[in-house]
N, CA, C and O atoms as a CHARMM CRD file, in Angstrom:
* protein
*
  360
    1    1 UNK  N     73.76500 109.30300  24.87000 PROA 1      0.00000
    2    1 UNK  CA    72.96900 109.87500  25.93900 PROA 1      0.00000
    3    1 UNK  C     73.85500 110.16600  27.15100 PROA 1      0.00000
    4    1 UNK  O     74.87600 109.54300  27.44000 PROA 1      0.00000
    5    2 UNK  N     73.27200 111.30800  27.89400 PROA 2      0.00000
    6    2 UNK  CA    74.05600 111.27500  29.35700 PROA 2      0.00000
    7    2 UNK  C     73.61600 110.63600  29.79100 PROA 2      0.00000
    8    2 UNK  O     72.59800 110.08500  29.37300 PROA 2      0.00000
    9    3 UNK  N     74.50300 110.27700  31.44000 PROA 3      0.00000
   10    3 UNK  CA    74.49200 109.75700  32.03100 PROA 3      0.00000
   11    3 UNK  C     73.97800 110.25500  33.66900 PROA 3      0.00000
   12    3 UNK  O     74.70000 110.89100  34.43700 PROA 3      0.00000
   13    4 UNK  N     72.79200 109.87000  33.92400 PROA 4      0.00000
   14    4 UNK  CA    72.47400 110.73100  35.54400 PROA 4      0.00000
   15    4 UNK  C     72.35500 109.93900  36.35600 PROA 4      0.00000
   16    4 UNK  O     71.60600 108.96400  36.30100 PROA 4      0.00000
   17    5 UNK  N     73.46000 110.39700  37.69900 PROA 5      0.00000
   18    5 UNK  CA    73.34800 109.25700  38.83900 PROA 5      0.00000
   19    5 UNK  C     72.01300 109.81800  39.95000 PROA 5      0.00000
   20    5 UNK  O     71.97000 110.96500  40.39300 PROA 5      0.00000
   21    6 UNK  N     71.29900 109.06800  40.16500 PROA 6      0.00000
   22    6 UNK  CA    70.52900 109.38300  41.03900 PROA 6      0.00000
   23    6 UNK  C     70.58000 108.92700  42.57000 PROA 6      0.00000
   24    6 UNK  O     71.20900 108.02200  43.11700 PROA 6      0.00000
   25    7 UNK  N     69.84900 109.71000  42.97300 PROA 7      0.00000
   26    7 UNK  CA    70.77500 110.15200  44.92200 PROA 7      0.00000
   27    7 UNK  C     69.37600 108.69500  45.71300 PROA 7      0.00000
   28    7 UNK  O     68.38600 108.42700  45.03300 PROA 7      0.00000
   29    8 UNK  N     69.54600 108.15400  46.78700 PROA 8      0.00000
   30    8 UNK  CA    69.39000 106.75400  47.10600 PROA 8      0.00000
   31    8 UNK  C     67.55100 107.75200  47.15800 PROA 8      0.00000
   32    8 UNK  O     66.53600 107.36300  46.58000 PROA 8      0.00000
   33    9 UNK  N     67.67600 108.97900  47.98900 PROA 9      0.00000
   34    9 UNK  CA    66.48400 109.58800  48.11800 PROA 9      0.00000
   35    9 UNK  C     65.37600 109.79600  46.95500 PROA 9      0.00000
   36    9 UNK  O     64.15900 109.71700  47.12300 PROA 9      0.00000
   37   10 UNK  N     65.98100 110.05100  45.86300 PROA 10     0.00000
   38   10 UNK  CA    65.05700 109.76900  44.49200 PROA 10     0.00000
   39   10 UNK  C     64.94000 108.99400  43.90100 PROA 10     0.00000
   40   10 UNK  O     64.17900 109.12900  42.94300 PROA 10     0.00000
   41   11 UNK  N     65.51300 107.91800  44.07900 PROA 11     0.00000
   42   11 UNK  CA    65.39700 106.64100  43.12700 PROA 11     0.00000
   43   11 UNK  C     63.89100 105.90400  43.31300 PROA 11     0.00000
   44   11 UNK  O     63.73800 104.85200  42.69200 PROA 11     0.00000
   45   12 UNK  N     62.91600 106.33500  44.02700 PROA 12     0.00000
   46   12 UNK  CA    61.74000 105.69100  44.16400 PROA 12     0.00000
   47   12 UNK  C     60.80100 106.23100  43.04900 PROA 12     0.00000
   48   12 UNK  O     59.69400 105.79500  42.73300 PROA 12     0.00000
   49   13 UNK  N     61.74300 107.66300  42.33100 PROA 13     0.00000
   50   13 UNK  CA    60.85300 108.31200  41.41700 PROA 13     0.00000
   51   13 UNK  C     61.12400 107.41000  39.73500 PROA 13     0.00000
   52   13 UNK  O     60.41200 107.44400  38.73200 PROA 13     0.00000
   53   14 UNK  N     62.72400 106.49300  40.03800 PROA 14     0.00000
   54   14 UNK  CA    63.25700 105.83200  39.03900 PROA 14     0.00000
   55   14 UNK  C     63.46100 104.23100  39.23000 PROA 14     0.00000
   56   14 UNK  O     64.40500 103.47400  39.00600 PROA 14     0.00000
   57   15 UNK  N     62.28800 104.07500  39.69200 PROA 15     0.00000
   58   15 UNK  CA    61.71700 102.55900  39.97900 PROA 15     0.00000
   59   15 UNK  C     63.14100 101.87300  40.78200 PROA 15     0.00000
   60   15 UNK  O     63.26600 100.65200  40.86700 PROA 15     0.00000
   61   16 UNK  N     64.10700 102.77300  41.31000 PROA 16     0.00000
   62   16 UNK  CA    65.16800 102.05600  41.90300 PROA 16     0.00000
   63   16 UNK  C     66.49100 102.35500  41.43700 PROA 16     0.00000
   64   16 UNK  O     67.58000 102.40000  42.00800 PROA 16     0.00000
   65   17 UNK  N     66.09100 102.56000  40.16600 PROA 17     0.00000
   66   17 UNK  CA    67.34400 102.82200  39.52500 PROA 17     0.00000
   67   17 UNK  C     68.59400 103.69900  39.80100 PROA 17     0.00000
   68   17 UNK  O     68.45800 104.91300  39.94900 PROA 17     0.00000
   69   18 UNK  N     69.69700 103.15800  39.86600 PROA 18     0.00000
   70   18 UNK  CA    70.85700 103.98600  40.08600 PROA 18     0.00000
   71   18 UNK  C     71.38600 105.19400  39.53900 PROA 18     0.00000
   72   18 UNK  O     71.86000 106.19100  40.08400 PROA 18     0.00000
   73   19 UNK  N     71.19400 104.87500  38.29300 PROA 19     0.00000
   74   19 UNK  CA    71.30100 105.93200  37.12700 PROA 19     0.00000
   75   19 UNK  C     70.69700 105.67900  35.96300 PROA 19     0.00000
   76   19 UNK  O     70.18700 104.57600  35.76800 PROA 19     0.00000
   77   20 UNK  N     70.67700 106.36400  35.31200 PROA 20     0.00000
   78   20 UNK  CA    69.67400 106.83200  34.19400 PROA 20     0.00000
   79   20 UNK  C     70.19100 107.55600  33.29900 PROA 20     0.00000
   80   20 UNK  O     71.00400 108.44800  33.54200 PROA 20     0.00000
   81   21 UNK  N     69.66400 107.17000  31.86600 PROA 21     0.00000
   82   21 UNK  CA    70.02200 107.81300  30.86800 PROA 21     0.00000
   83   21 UNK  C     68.74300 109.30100  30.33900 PROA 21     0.00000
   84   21 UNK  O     67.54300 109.37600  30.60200 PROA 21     0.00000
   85   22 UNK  N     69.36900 110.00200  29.77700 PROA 22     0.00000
   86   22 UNK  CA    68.71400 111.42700  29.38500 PROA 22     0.00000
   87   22 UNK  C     70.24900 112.10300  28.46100 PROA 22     0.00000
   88   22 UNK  O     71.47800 112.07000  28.40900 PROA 22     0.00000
   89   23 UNK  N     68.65200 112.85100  27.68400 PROA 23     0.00000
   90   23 UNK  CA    69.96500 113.40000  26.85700 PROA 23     0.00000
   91   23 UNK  C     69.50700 114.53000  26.54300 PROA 23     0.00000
   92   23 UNK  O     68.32400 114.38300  26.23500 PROA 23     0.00000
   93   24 UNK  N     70.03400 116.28400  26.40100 PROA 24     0.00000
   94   24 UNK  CA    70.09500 117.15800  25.75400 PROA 24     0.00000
   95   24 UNK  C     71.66700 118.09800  25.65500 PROA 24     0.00000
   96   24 UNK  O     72.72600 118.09900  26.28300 PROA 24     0.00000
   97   25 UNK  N     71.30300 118.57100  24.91800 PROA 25     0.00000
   98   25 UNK  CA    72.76400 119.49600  24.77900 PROA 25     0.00000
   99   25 UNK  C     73.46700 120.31400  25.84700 PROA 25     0.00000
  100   25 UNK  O     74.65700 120.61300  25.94500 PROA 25     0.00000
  101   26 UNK  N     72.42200 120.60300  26.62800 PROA 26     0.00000
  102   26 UNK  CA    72.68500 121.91800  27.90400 PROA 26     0.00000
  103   26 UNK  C     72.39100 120.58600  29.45300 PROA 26     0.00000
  104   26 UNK  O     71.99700 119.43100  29.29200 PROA 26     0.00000
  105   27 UNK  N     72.58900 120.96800  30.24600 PROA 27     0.00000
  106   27 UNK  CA    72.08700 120.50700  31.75500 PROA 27     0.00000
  107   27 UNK  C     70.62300 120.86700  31.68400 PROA 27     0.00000
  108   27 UNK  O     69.73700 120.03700  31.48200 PROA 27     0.00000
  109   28 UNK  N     70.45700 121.94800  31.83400 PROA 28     0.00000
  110   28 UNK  CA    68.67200 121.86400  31.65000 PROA 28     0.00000
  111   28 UNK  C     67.98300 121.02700  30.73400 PROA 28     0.00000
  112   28 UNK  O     67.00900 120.36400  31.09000 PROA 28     0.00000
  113   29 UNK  N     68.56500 121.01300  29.22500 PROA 29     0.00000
  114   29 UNK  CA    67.41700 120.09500  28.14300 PROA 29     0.00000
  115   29 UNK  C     67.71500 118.50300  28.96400 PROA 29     0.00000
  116   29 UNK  O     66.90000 117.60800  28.74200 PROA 29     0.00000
  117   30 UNK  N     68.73400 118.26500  29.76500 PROA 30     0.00000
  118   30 UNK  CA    68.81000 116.82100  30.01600 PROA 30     0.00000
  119   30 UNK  C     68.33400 116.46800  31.06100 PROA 30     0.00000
  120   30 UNK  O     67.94400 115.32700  31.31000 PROA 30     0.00000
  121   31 UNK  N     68.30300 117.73000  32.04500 PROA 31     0.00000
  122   31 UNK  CA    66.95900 117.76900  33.11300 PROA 31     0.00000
  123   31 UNK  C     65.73100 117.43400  32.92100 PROA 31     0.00000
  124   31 UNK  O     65.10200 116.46400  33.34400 PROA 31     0.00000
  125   32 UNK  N     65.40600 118.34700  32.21400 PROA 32     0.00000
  126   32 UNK  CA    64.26400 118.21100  31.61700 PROA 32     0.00000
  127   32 UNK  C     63.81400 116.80600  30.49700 PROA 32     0.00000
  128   32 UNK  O     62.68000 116.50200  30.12800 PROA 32     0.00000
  129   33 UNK  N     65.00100 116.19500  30.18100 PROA 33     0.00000
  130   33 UNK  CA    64.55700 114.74600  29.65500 PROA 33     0.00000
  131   33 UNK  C     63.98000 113.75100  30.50700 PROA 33     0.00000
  132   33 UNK  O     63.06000 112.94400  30.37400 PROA 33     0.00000
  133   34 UNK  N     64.88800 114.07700  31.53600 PROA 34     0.00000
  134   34 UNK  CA    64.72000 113.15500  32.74100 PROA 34     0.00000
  135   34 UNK  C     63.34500 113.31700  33.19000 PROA 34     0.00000
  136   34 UNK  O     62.59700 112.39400  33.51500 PROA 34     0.00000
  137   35 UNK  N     62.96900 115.00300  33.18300 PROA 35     0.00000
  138   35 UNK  CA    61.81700 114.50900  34.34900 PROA 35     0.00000
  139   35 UNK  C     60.50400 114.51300  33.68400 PROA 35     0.00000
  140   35 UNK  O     59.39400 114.37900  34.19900 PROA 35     0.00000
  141   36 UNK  N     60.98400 114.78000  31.83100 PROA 36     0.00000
  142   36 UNK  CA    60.08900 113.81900  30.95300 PROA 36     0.00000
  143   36 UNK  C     59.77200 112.46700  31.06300 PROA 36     0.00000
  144   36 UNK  O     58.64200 112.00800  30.89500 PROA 36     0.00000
  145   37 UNK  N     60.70000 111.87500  31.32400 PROA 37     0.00000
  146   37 UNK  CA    61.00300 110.27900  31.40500 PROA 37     0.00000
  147   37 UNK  C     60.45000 109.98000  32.97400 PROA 37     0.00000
  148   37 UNK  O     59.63900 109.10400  33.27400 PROA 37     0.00000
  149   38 UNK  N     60.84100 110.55600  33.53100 PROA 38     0.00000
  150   38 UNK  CA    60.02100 110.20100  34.87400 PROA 38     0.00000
  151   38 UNK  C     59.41400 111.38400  35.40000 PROA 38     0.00000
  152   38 UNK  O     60.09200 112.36500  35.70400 PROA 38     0.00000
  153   39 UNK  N     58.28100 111.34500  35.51300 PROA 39     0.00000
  154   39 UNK  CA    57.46300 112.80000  35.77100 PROA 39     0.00000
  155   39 UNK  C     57.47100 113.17000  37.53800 PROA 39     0.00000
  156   39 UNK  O     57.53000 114.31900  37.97600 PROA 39     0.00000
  157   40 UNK  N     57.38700 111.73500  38.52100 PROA 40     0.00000
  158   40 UNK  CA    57.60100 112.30800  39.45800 PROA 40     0.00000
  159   40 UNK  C     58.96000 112.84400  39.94900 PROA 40     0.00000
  160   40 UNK  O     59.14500 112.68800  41.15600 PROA 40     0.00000
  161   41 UNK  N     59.91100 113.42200  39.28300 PROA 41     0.00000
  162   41 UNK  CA    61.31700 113.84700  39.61000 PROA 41     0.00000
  163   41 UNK  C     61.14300 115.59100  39.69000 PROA 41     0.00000
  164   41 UNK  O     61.30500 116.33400  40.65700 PROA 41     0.00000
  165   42 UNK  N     60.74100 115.91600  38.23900 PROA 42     0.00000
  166   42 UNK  CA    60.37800 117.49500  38.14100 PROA 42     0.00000
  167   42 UNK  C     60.06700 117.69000  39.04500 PROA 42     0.00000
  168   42 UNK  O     60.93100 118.48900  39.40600 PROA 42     0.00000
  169   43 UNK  N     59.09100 117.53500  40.23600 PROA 43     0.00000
  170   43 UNK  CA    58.51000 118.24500  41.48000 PROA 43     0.00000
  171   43 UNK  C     59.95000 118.43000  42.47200 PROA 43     0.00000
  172   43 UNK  O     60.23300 119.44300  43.11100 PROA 43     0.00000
  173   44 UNK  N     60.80300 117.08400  42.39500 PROA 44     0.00000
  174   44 UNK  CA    61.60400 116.75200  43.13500 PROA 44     0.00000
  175   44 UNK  C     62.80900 117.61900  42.79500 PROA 44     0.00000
  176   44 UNK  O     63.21900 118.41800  43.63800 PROA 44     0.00000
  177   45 UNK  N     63.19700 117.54600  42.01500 PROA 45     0.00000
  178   45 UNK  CA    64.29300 119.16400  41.25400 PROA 45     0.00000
  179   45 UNK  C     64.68900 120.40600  40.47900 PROA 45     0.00000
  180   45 UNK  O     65.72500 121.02100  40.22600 PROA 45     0.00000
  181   46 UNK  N     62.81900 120.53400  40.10400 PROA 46     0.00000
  182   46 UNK  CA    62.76800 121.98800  39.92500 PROA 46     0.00000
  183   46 UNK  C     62.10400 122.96600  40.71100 PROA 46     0.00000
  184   46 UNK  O     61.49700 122.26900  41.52400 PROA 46     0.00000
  185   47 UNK  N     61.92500 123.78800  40.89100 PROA 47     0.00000
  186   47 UNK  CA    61.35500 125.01500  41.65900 PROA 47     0.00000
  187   47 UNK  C     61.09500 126.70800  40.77300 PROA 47     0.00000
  188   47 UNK  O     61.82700 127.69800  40.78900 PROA 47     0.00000
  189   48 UNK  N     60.20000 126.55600  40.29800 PROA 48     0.00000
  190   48 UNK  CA    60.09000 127.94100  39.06200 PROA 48     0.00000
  191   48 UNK  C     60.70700 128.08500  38.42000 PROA 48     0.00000
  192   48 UNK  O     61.28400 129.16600  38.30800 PROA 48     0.00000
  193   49 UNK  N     60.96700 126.83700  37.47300 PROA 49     0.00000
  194   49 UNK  CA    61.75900 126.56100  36.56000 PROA 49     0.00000
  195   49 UNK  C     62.91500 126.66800  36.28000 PROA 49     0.00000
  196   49 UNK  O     63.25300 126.92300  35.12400 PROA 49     0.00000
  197   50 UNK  N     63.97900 126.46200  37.47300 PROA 50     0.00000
  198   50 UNK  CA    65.24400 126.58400  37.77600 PROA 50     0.00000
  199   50 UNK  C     65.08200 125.56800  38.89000 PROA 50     0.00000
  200   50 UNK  O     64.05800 125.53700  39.57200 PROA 50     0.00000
  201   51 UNK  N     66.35800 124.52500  39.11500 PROA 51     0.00000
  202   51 UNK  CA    66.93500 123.50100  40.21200 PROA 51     0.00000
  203   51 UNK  C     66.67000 124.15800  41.32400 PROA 51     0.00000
  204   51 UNK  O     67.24100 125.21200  41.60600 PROA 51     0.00000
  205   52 UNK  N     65.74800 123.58200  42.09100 PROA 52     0.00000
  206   52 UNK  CA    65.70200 124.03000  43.55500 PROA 52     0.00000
  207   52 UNK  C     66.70300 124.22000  44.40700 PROA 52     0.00000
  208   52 UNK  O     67.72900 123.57100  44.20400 PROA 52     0.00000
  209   53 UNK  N     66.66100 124.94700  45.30700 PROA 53     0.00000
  210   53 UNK  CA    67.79600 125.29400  45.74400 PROA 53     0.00000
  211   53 UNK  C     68.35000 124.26500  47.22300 PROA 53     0.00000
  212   53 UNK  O     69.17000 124.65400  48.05400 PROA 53     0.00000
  213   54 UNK  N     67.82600 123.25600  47.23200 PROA 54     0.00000
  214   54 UNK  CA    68.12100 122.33300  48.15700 PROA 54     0.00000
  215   54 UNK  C     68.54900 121.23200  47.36700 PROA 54     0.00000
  216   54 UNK  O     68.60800 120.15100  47.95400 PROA 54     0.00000
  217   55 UNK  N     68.91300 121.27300  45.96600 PROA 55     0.00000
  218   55 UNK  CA    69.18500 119.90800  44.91600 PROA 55     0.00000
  219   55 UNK  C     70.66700 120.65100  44.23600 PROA 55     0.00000
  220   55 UNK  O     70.93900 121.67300  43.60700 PROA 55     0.00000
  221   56 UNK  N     71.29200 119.63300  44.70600 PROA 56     0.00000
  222   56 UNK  CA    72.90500 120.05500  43.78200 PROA 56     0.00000
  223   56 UNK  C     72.91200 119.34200  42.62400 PROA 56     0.00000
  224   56 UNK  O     72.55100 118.17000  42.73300 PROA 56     0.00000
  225   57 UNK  N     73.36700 119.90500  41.05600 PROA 57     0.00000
  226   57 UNK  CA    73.55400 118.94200  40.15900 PROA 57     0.00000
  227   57 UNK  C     74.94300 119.65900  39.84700 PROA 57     0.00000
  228   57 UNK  O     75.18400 120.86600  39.81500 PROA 57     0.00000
  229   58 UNK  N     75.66900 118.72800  39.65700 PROA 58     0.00000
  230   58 UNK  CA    77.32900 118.88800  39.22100 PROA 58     0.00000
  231   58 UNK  C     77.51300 117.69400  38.00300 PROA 58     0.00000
  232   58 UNK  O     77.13400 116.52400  37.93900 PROA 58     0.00000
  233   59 UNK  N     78.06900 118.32900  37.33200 PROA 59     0.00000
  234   59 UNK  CA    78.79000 117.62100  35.77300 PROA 59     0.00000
  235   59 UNK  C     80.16000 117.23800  35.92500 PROA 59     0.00000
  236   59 UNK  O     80.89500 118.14700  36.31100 PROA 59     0.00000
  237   60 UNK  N     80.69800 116.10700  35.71700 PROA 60     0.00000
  238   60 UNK  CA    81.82900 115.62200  35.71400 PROA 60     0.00000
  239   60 UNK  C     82.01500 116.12900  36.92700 PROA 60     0.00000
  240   60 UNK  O     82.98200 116.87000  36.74800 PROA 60     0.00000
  241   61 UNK  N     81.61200 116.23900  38.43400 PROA 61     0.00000
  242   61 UNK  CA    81.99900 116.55100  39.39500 PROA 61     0.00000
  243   61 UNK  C     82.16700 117.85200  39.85600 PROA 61     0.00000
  244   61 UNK  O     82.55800 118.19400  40.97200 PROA 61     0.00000
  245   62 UNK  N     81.73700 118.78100  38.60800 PROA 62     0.00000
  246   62 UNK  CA    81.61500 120.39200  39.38900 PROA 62     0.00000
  247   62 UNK  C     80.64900 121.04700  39.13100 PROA 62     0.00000
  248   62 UNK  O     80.22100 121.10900  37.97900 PROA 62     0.00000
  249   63 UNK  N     80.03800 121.74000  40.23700 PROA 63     0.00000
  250   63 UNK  CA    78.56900 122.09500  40.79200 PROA 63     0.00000
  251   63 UNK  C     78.63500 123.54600  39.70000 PROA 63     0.00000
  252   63 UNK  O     79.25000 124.61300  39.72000 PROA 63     0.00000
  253   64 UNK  N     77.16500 122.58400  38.35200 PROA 64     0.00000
  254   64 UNK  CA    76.80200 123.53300  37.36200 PROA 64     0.00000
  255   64 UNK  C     76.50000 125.26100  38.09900 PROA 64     0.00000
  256   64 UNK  O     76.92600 126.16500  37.38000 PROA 64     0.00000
  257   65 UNK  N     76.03300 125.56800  39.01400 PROA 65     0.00000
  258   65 UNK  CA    75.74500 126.67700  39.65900 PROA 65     0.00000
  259   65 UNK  C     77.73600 127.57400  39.39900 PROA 65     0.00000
  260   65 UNK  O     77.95900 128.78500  39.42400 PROA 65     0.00000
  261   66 UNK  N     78.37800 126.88600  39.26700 PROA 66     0.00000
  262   66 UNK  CA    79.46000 127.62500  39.26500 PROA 66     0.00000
  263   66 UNK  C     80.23400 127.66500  37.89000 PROA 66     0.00000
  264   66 UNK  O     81.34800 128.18100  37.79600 PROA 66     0.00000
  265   67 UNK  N     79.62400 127.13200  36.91600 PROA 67     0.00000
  266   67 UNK  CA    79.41700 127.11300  35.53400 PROA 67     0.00000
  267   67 UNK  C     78.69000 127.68300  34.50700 PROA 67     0.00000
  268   67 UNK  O     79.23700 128.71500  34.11900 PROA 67     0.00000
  269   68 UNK  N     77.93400 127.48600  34.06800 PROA 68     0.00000
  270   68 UNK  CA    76.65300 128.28900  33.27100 PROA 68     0.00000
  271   68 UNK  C     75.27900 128.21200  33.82000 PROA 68     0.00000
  272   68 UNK  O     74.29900 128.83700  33.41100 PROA 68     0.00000
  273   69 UNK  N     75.33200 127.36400  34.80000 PROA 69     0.00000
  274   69 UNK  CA    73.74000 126.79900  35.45800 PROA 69     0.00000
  275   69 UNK  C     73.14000 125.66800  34.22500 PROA 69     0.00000
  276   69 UNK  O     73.65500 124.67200  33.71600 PROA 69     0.00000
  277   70 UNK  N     71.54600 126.48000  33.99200 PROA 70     0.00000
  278   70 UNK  CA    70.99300 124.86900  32.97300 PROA 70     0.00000
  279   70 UNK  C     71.55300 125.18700  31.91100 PROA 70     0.00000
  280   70 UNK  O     71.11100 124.67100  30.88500 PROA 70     0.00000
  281   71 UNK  N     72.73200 126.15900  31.80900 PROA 71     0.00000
  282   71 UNK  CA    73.00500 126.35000  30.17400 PROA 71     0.00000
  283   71 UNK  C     74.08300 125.45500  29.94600 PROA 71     0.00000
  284   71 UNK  O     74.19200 124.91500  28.84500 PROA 71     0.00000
  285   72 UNK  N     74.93600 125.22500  30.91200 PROA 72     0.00000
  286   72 UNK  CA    75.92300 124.63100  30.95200 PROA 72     0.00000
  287   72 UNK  C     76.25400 123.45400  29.96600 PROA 72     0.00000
  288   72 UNK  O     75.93000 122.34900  30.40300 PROA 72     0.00000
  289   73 UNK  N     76.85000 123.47100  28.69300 PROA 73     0.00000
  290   73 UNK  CA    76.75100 122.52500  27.87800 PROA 73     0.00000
  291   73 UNK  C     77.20400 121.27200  27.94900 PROA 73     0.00000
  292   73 UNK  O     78.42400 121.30000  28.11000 PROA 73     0.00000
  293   74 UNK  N     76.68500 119.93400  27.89300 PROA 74     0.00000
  294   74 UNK  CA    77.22200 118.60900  28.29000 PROA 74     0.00000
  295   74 UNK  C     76.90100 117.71700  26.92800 PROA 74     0.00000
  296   74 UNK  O     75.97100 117.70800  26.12100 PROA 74     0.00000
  297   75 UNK  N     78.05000 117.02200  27.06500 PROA 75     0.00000
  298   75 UNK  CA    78.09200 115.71300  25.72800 PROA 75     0.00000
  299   75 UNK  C     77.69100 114.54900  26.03800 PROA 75     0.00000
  300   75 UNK  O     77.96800 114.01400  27.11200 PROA 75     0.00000
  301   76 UNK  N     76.93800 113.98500  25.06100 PROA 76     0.00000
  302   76 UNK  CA    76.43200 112.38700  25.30500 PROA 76     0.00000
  303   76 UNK  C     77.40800 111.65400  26.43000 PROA 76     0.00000
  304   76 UNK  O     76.90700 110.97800  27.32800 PROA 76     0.00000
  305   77 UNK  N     78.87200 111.84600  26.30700 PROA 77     0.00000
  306   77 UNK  CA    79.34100 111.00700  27.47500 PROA 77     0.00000
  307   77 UNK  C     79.65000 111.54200  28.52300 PROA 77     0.00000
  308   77 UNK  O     80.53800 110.99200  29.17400 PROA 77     0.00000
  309   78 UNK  N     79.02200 112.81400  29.06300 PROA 78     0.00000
  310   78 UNK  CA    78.80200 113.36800  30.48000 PROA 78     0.00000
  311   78 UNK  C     78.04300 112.71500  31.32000 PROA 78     0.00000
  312   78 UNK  O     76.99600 112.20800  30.92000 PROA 78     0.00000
  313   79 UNK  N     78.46500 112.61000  32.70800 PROA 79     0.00000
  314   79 UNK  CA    77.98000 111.78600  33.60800 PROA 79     0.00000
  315   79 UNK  C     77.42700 113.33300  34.96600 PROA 79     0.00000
  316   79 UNK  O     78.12800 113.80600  35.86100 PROA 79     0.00000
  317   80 UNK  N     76.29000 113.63400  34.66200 PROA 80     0.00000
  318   80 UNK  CA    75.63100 114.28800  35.43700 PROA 80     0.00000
  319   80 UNK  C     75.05000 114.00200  37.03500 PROA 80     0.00000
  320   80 UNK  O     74.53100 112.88900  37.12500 PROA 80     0.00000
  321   81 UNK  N     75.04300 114.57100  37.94700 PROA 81     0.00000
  322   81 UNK  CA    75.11600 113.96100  39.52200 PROA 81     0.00000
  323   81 UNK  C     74.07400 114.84300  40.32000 PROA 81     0.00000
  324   81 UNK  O     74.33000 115.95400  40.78400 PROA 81     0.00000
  325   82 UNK  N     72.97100 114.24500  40.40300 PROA 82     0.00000
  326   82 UNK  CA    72.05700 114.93600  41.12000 PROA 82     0.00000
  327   82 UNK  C     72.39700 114.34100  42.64900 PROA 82     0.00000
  328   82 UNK  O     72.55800 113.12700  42.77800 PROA 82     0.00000
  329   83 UNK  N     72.50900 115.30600  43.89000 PROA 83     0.00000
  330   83 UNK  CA    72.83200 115.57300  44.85200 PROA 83     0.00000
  331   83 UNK  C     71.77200 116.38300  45.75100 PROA 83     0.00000
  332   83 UNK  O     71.69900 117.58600  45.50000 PROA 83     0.00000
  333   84 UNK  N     70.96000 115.88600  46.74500 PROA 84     0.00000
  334   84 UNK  CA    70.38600 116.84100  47.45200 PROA 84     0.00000
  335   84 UNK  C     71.17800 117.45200  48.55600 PROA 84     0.00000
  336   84 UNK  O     72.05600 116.79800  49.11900 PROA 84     0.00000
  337   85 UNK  N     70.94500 118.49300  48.83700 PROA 85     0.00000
  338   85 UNK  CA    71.55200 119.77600  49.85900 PROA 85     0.00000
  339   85 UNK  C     70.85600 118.39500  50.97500 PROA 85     0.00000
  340   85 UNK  O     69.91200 117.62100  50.81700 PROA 85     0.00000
  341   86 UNK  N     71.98300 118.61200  52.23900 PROA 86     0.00000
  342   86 UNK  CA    72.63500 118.39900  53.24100 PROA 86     0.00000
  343   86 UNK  C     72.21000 119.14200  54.41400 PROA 86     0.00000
  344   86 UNK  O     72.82900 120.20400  54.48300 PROA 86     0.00000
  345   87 UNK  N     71.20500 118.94200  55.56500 PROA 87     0.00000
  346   87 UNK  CA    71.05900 120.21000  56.47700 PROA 87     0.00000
  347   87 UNK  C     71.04600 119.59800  57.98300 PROA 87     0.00000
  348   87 UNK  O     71.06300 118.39800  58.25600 PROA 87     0.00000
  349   88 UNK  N     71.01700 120.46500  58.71800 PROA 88     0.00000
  350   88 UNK  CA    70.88400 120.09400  60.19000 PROA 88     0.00000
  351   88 UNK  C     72.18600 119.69700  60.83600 PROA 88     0.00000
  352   88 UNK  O     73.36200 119.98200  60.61200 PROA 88     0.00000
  353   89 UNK  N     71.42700 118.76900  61.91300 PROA 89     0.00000
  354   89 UNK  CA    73.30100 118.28100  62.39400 PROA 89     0.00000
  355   89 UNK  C     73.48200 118.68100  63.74300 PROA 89     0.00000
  356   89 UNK  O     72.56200 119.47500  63.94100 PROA 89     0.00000
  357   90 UNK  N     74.06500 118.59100  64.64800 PROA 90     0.00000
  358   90 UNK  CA    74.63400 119.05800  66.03200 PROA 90     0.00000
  359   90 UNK  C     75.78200 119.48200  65.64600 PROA 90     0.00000
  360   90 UNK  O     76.57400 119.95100  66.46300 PROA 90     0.00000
């Protein structure tokens, strides 16, 4: 299974949990495991059926958007990194 670290802001959807296991072949099927496995997450990182655009997910550390997106293919020992977008600030 992959491996998904979850950001301190969603972990209330993963009873706390740091990371989490999910598994499909692409970034999307393992998205989509996840927010099988925990249903309140989907609201939290999809948006018309593509990653909202305020949620970064990067594989082994590089942001799938600059890869294939949900096609992007990942192996049981990929460690996937959900990241929410960053705003505001002085």
């Amino acid at each position: 299974m992959t491996t998904v670290r979850i950001p301190p802001t969603l972990r209330g959807e993963t009873g706390g949990q740091r990371q989490v296991d999910a598994s499909g072949a692409t970034v999307g099927a393992v998205l989509n495991d996840l927010a099988a496995k925990y249903p309140g997450l989907a609201g939290q990182i999809f948006e018309d059926g593509e990653v909202a655009p305020f949620v970064n997910v990067y594989l082994e550390g590089e942001d799938v958007r600059t890869l294939q997106g949900l096609d992007t293919p990942v192996t049981e020992t990929a460690t996937v990194i959900l990241l929410p977008a960053m705003a505001g600030g002085r």
